[in-house]
Backbone as XML, in Angstrom:
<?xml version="1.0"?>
<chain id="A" units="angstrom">
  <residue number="1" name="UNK">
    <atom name="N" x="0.846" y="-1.170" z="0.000"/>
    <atom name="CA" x="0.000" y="0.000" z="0.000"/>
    <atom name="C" x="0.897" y="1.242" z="0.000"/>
  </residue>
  <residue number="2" name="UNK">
    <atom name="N" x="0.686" y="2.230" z="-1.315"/>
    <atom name="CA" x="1.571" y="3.480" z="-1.445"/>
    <atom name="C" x="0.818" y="4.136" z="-0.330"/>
  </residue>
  <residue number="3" name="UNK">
    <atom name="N" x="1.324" y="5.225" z="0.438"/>
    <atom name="CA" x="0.408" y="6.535" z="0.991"/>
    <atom name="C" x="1.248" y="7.609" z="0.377"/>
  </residue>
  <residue number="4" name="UNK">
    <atom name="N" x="2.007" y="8.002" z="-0.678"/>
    <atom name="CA" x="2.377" y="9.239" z="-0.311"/>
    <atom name="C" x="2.351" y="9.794" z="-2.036"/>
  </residue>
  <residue number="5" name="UNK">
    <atom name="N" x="2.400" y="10.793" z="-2.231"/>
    <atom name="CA" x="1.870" y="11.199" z="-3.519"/>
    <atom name="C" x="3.445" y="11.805" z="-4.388"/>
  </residue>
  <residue number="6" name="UNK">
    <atom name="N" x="4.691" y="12.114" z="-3.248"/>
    <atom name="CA" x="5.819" y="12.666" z="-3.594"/>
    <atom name="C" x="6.925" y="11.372" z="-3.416"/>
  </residue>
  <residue number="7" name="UNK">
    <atom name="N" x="7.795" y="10.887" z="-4.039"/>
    <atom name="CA" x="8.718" y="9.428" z="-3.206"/>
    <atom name="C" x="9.093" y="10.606" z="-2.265"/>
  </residue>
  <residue number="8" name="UNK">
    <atom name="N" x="9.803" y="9.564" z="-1.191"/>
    <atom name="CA" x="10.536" y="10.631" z="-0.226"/>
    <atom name="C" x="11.312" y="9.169" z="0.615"/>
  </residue>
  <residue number="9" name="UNK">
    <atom name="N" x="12.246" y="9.580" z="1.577"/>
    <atom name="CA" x="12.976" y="8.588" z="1.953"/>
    <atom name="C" x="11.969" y="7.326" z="2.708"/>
  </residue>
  <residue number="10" name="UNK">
    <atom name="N" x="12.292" y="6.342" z="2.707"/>
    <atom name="CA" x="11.762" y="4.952" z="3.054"/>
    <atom name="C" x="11.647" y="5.299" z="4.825"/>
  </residue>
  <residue number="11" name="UNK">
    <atom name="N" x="10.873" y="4.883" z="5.305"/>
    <atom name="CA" x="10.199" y="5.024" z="6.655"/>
    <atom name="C" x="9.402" y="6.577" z="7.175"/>
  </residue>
  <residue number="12" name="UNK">
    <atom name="N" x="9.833" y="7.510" z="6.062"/>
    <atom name="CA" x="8.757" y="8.379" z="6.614"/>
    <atom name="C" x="7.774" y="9.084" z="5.751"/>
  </residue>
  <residue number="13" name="UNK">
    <atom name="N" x="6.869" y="8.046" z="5.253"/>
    <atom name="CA" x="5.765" y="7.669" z="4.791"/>
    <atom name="C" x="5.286" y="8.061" z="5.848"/>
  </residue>
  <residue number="14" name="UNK">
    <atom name="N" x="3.774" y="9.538" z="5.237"/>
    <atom name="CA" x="2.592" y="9.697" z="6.643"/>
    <atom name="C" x="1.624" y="8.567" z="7.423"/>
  </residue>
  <residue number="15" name="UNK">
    <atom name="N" x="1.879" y="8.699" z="8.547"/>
    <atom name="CA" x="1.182" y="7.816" z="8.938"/>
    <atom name="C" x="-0.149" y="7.581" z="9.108"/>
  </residue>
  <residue number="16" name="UNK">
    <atom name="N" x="-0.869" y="6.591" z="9.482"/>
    <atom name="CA" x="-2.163" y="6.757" z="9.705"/>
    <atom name="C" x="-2.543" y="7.092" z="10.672"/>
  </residue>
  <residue number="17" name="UNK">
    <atom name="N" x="-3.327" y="7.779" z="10.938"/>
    <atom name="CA" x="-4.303" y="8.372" z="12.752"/>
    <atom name="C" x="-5.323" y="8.396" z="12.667"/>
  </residue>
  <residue number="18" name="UNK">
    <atom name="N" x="-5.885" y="7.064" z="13.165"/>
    <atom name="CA" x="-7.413" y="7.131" z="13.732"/>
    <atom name="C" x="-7.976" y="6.994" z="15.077"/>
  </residue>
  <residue number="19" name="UNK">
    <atom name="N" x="-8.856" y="7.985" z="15.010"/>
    <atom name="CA" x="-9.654" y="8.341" z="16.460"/>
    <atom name="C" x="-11.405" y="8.764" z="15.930"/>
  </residue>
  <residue number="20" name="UNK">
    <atom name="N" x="-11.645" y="9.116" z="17.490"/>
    <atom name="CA" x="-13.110" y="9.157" z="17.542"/>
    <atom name="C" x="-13.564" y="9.971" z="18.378"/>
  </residue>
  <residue number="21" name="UNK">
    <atom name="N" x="-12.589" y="10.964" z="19.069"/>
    <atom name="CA" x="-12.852" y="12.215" z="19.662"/>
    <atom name="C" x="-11.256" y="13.012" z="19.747"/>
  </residue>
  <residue number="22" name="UNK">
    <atom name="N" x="-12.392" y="14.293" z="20.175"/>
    <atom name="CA" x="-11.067" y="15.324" z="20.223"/>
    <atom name="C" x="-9.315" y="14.609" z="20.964"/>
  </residue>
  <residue number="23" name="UNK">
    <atom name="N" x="-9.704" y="14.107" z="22.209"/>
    <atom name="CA" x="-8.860" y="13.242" z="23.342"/>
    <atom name="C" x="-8.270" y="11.922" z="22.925"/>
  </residue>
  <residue number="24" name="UNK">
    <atom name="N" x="-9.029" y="11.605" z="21.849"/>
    <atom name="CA" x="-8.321" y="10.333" z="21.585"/>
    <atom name="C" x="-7.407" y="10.990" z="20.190"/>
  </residue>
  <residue number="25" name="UNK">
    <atom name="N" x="-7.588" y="11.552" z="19.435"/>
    <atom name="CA" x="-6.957" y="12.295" z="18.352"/>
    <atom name="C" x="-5.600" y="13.142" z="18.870"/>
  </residue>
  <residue number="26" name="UNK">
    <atom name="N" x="-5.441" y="13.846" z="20.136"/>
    <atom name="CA" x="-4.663" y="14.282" z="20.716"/>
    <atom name="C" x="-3.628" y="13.132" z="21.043"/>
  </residue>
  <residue number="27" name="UNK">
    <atom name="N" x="-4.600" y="11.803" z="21.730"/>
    <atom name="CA" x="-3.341" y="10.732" z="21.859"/>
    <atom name="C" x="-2.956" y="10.366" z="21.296"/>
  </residue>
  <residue number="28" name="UNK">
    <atom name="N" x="-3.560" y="10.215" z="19.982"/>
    <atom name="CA" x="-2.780" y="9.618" z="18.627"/>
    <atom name="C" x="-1.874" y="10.153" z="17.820"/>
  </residue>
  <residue number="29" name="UNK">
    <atom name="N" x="-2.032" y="11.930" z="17.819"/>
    <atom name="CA" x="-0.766" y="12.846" z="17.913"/>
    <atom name="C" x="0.229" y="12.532" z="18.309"/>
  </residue>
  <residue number="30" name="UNK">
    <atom name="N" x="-0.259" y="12.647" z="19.785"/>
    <atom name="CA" x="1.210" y="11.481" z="21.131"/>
    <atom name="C" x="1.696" y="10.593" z="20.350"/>
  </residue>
  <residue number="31" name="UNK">
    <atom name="N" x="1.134" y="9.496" z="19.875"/>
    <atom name="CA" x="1.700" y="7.895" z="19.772"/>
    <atom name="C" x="2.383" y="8.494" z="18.143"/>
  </residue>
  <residue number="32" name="UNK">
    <atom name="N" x="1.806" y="8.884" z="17.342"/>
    <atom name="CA" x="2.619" y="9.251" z="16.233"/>
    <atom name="C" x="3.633" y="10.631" z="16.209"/>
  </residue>
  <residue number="33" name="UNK">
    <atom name="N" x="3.880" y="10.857" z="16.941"/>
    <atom name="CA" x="4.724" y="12.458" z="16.975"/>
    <atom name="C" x="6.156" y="11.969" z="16.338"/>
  </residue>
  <residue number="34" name="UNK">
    <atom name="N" x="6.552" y="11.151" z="16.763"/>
    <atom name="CA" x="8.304" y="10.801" z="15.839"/>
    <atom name="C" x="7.857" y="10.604" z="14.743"/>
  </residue>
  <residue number="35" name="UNK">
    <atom name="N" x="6.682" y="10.152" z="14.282"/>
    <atom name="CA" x="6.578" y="9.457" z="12.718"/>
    <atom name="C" x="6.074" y="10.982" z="12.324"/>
  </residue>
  <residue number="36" name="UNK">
    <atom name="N" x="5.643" y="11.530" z="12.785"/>
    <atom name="CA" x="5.050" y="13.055" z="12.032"/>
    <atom name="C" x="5.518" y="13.757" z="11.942"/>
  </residue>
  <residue number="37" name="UNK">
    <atom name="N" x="6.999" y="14.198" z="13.128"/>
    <atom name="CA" x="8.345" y="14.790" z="12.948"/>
    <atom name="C" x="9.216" y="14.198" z="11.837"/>
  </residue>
  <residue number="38" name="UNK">
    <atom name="N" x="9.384" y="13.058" z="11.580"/>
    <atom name="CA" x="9.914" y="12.428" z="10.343"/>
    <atom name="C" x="9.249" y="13.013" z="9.486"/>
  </residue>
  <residue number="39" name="UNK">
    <atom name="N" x="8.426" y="12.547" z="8.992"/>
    <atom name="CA" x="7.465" y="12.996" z="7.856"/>
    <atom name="C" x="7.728" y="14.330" z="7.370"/>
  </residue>
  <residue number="40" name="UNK">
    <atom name="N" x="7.070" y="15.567" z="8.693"/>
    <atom name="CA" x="7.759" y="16.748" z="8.514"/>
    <atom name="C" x="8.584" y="17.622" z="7.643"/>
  </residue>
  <residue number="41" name="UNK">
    <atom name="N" x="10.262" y="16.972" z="8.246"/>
    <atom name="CA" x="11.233" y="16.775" z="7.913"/>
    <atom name="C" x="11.780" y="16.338" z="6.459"/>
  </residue>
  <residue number="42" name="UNK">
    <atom name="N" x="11.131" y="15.407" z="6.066"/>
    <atom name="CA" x="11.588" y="14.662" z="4.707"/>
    <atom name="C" x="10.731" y="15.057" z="3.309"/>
  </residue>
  <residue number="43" name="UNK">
    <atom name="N" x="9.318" y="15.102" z="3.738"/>
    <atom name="CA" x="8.176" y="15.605" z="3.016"/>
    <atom name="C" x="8.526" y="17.092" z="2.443"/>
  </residue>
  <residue number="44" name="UNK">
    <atom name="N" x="8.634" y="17.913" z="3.531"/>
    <atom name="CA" x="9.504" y="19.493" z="3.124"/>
    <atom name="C" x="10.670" y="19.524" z="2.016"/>
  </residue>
  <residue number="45" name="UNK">
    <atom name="N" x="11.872" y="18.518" z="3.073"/>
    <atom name="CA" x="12.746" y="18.654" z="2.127"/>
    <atom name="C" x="12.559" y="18.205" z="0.785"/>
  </residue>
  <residue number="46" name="UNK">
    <atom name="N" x="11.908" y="17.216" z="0.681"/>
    <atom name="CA" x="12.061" y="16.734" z="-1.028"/>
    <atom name="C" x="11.049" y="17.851" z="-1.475"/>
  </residue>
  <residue number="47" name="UNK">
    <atom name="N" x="9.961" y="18.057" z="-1.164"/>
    <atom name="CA" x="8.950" y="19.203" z="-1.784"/>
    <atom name="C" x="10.118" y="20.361" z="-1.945"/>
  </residue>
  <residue number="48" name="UNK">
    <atom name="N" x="10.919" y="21.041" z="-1.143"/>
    <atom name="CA" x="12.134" y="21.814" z="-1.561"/>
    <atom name="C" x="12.787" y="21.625" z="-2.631"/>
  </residue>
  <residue number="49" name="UNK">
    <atom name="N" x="13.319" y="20.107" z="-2.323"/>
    <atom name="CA" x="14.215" y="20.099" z="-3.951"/>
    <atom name="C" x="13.514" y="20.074" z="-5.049"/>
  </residue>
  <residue number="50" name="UNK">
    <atom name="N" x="12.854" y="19.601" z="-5.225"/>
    <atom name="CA" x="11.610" y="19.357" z="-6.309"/>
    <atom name="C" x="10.935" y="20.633" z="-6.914"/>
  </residue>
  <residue number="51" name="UNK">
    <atom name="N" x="10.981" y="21.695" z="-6.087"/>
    <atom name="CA" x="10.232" y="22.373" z="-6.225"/>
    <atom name="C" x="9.101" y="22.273" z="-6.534"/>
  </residue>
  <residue number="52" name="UNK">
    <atom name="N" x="8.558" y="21.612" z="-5.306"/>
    <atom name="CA" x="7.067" y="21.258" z="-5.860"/>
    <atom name="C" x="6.329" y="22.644" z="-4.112"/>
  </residue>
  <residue number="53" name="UNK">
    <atom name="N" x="5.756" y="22.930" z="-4.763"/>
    <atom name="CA" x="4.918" y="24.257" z="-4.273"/>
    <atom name="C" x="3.659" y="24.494" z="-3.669"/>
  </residue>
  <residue number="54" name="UNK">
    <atom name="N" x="3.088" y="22.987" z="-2.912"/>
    <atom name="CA" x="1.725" y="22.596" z="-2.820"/>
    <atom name="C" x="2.124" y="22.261" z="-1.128"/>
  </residue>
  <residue number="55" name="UNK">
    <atom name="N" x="0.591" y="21.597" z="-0.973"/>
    <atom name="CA" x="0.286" y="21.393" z="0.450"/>
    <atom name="C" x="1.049" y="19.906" z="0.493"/>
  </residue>
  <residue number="56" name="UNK">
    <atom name="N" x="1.627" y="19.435" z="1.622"/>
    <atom name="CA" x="2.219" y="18.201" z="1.864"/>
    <atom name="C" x="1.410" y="17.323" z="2.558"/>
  </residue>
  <residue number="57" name="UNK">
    <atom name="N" x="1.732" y="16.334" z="2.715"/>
    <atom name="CA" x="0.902" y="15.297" z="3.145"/>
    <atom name="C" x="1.716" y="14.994" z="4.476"/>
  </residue>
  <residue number="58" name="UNK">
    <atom name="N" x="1.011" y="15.341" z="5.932"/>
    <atom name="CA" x="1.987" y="14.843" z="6.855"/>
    <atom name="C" x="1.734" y="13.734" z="7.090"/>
  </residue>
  <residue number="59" name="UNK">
    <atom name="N" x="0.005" y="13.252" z="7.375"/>
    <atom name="CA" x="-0.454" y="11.979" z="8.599"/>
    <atom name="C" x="-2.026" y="11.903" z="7.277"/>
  </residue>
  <residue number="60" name="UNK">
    <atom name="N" x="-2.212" y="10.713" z="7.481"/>
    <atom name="CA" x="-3.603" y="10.561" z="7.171"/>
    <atom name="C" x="-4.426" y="10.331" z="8.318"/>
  </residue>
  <residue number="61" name="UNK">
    <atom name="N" x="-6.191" y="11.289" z="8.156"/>
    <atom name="CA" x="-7.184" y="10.868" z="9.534"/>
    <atom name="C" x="-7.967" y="9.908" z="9.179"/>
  </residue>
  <residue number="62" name="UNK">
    <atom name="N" x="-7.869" y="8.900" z="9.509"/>
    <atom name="CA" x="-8.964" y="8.038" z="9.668"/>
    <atom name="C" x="-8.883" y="7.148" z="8.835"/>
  </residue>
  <residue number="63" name="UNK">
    <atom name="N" x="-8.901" y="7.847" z="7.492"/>
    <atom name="CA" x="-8.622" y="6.685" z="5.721"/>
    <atom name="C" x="-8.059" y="7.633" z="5.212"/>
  </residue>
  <residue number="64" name="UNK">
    <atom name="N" x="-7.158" y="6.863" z="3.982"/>
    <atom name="CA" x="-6.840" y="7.438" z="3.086"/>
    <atom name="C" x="-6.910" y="8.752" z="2.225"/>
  </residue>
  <residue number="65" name="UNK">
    <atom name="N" x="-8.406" y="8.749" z="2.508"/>
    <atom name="CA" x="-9.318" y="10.271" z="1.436"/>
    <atom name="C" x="-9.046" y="11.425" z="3.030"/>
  </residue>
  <residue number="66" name="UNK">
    <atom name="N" x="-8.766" y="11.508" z="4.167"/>
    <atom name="CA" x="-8.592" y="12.714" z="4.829"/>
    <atom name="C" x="-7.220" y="12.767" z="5.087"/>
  </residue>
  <residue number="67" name="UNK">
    <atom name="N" x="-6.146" y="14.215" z="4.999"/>
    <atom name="CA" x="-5.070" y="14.535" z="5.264"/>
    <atom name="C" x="-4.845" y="15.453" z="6.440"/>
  </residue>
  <residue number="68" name="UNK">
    <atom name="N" x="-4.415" y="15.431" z="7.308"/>
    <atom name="CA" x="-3.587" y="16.321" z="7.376"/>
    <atom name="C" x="-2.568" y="17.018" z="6.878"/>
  </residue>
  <residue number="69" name="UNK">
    <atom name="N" x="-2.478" y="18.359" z="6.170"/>
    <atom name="CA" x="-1.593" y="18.754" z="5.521"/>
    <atom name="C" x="-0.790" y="19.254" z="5.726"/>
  </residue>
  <residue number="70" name="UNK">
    <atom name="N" x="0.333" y="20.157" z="5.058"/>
    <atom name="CA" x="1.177" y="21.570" z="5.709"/>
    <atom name="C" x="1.287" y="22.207" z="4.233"/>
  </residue>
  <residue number="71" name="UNK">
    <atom name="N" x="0.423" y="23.289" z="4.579"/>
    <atom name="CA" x="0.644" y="24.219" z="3.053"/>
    <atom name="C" x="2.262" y="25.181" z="3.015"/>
  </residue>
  <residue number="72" name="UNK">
    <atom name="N" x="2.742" y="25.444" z="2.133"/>
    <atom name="CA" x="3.902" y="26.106" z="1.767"/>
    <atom name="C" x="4.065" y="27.165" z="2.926"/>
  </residue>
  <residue number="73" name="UNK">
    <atom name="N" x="3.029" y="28.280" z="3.158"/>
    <atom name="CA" x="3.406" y="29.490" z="4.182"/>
    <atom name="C" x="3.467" y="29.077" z="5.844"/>
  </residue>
  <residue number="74" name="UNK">
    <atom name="N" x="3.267" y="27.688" z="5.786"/>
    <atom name="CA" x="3.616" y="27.475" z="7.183"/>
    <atom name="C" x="4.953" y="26.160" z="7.652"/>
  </residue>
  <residue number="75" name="UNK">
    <atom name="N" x="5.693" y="26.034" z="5.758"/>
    <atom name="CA" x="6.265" y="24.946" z="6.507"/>
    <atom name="C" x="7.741" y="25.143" z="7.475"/>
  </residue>
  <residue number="76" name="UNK">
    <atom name="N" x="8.116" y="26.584" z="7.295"/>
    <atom name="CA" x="9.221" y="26.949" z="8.100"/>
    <atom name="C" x="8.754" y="26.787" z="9.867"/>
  </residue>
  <residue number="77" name="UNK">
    <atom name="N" x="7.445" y="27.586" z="10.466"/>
    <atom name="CA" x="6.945" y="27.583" z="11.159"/>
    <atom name="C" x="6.793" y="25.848" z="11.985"/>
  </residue>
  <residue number="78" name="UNK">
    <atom name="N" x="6.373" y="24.791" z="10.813"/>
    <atom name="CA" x="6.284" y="23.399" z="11.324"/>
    <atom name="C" x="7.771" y="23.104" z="11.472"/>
  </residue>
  <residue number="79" name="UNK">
    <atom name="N" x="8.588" y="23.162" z="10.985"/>
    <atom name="CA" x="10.078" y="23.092" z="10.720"/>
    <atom name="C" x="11.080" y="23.129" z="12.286"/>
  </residue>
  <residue number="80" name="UNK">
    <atom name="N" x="10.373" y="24.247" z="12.629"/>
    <atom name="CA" x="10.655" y="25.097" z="13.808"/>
    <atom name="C" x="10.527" y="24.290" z="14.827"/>
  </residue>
  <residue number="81" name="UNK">
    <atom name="N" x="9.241" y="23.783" z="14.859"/>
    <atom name="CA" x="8.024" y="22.510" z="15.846"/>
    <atom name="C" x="9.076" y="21.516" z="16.017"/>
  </residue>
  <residue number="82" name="UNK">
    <atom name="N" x="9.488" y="20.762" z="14.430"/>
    <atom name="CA" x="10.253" y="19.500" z="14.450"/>
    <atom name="C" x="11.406" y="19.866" z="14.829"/>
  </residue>
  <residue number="83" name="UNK">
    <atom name="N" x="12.293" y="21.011" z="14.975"/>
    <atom name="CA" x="13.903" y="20.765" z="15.651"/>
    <atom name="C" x="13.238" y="20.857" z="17.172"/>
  </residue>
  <residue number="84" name="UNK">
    <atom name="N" x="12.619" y="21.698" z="17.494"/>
    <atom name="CA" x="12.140" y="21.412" z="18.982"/>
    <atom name="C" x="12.380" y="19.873" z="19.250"/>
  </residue>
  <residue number="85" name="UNK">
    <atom name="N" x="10.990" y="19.175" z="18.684"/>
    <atom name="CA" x="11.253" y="17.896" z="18.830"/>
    <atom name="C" x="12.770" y="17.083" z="19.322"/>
  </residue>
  <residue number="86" name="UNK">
    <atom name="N" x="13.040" y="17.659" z="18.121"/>
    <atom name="CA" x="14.592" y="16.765" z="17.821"/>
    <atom name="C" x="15.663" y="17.200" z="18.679"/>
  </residue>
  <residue number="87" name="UNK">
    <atom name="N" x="15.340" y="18.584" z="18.911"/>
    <atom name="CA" x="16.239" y="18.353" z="20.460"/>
    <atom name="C" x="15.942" y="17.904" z="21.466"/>
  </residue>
  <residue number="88" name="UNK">
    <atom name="N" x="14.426" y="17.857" z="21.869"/>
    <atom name="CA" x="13.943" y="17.691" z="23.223"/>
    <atom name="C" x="14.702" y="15.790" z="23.336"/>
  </residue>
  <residue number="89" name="UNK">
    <atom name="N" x="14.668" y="15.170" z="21.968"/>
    <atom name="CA" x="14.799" y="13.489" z="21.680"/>
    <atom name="C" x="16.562" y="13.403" z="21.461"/>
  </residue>
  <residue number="90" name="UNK">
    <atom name="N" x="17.725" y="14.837" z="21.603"/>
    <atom name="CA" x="19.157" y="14.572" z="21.502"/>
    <atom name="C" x="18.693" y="14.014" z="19.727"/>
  </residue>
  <residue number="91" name="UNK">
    <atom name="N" x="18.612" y="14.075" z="19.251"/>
    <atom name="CA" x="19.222" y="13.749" z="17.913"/>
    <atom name="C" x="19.213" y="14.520" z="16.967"/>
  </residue>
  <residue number="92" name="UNK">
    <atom name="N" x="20.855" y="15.416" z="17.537"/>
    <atom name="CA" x="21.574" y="16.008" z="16.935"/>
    <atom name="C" x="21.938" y="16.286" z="15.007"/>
  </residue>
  <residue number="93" name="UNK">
    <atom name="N" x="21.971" y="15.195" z="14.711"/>
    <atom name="CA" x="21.943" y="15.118" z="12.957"/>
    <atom name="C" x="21.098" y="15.447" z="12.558"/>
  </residue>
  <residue number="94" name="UNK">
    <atom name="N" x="19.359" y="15.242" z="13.181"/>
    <atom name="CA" x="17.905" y="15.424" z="12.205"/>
    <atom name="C" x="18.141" y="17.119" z="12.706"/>
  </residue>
  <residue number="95" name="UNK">
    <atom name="N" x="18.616" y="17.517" z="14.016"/>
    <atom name="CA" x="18.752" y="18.569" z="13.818"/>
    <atom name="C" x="19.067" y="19.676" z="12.847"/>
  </residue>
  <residue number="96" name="UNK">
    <atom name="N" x="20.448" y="19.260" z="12.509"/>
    <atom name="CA" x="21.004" y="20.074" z="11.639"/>
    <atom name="C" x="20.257" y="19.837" z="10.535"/>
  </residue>
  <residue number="97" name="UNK">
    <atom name="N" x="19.641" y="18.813" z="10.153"/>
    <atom name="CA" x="19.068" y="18.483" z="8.364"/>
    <atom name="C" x="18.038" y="19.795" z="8.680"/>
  </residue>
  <residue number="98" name="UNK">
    <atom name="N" x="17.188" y="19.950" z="9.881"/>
    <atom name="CA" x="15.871" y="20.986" z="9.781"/>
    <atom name="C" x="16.692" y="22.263" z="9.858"/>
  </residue>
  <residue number="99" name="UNK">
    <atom name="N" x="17.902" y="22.355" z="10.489"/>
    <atom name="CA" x="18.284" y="23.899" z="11.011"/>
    <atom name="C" x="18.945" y="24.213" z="9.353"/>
  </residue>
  <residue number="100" name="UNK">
    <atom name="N" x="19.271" y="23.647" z="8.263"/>
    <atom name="CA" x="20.094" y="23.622" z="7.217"/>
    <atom name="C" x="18.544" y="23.909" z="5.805"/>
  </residue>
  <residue number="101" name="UNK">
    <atom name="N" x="17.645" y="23.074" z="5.872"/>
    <atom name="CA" x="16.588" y="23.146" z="5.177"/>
    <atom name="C" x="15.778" y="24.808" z="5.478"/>
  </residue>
  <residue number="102" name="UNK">
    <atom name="N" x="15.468" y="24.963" z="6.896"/>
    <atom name="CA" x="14.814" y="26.376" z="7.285"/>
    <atom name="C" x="15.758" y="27.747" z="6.335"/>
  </residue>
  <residue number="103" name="UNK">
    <atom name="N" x="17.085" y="27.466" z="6.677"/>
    <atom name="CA" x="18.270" y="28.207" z="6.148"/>
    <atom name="C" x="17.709" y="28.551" z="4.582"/>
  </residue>
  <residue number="104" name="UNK">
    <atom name="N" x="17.713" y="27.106" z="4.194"/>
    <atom name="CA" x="17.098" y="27.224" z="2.639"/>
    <atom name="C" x="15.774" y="27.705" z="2.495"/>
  </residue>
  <residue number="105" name="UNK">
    <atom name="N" x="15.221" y="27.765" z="3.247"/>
    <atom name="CA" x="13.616" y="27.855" z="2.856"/>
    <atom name="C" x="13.840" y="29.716" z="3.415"/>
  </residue>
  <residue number="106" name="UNK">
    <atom name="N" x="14.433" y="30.159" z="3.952"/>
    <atom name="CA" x="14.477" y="31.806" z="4.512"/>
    <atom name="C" x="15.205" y="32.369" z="3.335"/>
  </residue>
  <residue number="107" name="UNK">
    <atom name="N" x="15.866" y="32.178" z="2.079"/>
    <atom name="CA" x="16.761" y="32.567" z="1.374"/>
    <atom name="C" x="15.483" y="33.169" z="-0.074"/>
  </residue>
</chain>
């Protein structure tokens, strides 16, 4: 089963999140947050190189046909979110890939 509409590196394919209220959707945020910080991360960058100029695909809700997205004017802003992440988790390298991509995306 493909989910992603751009290739992008192998494991951070959006994930799926299904829930059935506000509280359980929040936990499923929780349980997927590394896979959505990945995603993030990789989804941006190749949409960067590519120059592709559209909304990204972070997580799917529920099925296939609902996205969560990240449109172009906010992906520095999400960018920002994921080095948080990645420091709060020490891993230093995904760091620099977001602090090096933002660089590119401010130019």
């Amino acid at each position: 089963m493909k989910f992603d509409y751009i290739p992008i590196p192998s494991g951070s394919q959006p994930p799926m999140i299904k829930y059935d209220s506000d509280e359980t959707f929040s936990e499923q945020l929780d349980n997927h947050r590394h896979a959505i910080h990945i995603r993030t991360l990789y989804a941006i960058k190749y949409a960067y190189d590519t120059k592709f100029n559209d909304n990204i695909t972070i997580a799917f809700l529920n099925d296939k046909d609902t996205i969560l997205g990240c449109p172009p004017d906010v992906w520095i802003d999400n960018l920002q979110m994921t080095m948080e992440y990645f420091i709060e988790i020490e891993d230093y390298e995904r760091c620099q890939e977001v602090k090096e991509l933002i660089d590119k995306l401010q130019k």
